[in-house]
C-alpha positions as CSV (number, residue, x, y, z in Angstrom):
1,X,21.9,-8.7,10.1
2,X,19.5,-7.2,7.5
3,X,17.6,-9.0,5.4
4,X,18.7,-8.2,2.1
5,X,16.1,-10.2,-0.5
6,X,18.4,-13.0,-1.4
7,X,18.3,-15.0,2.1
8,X,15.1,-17.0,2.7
9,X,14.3,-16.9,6.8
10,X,12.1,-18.0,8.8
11,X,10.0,-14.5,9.2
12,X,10.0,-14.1,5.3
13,X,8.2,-17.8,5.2
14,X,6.2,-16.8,7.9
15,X,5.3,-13.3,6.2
16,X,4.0,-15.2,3.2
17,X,1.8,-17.6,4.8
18,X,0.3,-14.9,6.3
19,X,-0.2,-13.0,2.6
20,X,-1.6,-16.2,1.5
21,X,-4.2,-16.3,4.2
22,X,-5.4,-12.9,3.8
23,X,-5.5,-13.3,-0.4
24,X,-7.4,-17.1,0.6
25,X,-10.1,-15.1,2.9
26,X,-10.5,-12.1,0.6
27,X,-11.1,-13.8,-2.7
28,X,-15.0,-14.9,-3.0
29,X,-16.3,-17.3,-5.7
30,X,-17.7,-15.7,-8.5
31,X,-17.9,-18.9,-10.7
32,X,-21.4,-19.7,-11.7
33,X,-21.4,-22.8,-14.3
34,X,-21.2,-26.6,-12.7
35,X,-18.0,-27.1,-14.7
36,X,-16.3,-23.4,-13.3
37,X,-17.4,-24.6,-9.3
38,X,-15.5,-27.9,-10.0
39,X,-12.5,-26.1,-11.6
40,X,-12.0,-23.4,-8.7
41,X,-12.6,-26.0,-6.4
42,X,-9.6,-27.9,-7.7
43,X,-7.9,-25.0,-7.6
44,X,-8.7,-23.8,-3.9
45,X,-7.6,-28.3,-2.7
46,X,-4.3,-27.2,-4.7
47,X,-3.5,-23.5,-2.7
48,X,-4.5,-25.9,0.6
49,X,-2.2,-28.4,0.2
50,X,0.4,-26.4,-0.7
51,X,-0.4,-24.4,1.8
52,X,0.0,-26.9,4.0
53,X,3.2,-28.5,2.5
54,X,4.8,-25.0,3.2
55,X,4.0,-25.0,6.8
56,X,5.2,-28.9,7.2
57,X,8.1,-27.8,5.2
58,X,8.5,-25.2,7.9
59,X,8.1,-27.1,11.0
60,X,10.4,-29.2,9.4
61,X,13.0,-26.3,9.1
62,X,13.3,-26.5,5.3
63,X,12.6,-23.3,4.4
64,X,13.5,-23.4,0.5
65,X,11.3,-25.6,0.0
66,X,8.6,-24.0,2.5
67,X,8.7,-20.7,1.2
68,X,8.6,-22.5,-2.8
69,X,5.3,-23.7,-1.5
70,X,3.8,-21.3,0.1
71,X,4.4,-19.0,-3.3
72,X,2.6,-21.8,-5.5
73,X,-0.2,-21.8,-2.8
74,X,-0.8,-17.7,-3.4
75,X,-0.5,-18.6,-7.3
76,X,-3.2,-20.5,-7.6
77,X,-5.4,-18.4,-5.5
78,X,-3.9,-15.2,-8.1
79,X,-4.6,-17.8,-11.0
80,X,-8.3,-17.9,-10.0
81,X,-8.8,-14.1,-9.6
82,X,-6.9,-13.5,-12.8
83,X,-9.2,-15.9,-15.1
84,X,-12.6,-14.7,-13.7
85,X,-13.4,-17.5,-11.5
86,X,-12.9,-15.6,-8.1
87,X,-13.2,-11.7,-6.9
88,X,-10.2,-10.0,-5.9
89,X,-12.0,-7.3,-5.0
90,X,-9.8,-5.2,-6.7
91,X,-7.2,-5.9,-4.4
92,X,-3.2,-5.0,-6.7
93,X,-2.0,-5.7,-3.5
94,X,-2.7,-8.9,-3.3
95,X,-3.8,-10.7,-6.9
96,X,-2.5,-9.7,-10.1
97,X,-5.7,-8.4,-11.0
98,X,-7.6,-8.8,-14.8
């Protein structure tokens, strides 16, 4: 059976994670100010723990809700390259970039 876009499986959860992961090694801090630190920092705890609710979402075989996760994860990771606070590396592949 093909996977058509519509049906959320196991590999497409899987594939994402893996997306995320890159994206969450490739990005490097660029924010300089005390107040910017603390506000990417906040935003890298929030891509963790979603991070890690998709993969206990997974384990858990709920994969709606893991892959929902995992793509709120990458967003705030995008979020942070997008508003200056972290270097995509001008990487369209993986950030929206500014």
């Amino acid at each position: 059976m093909s996977d058509d876009g519509s049906i959320v499986t196991k590999a497409k959860v899987e594939k994402y994670l893996a997306l995320t992961a890159e994206a969450r090694a490739k990005a490097t801090p660029v924010a300089e100010s005390e107040e910017d630190v603390a506000r990417l920092a906040s935003m890298m705890r929030m891509c963790d723990d979603y991070q890690a609710d998709a993969k206990h979402f997974l384990d858990q075989g709920d994969l709606v809700r893991a892959f929902g996760a995992i793509n709120y994860a990458h967003a705030w990771i995008d979020a942070a390259v997008r508003i200056g606070l972290m270097d995509g590396h001008d990487d369209d592949r993986l950030f929206t970039l500014p």
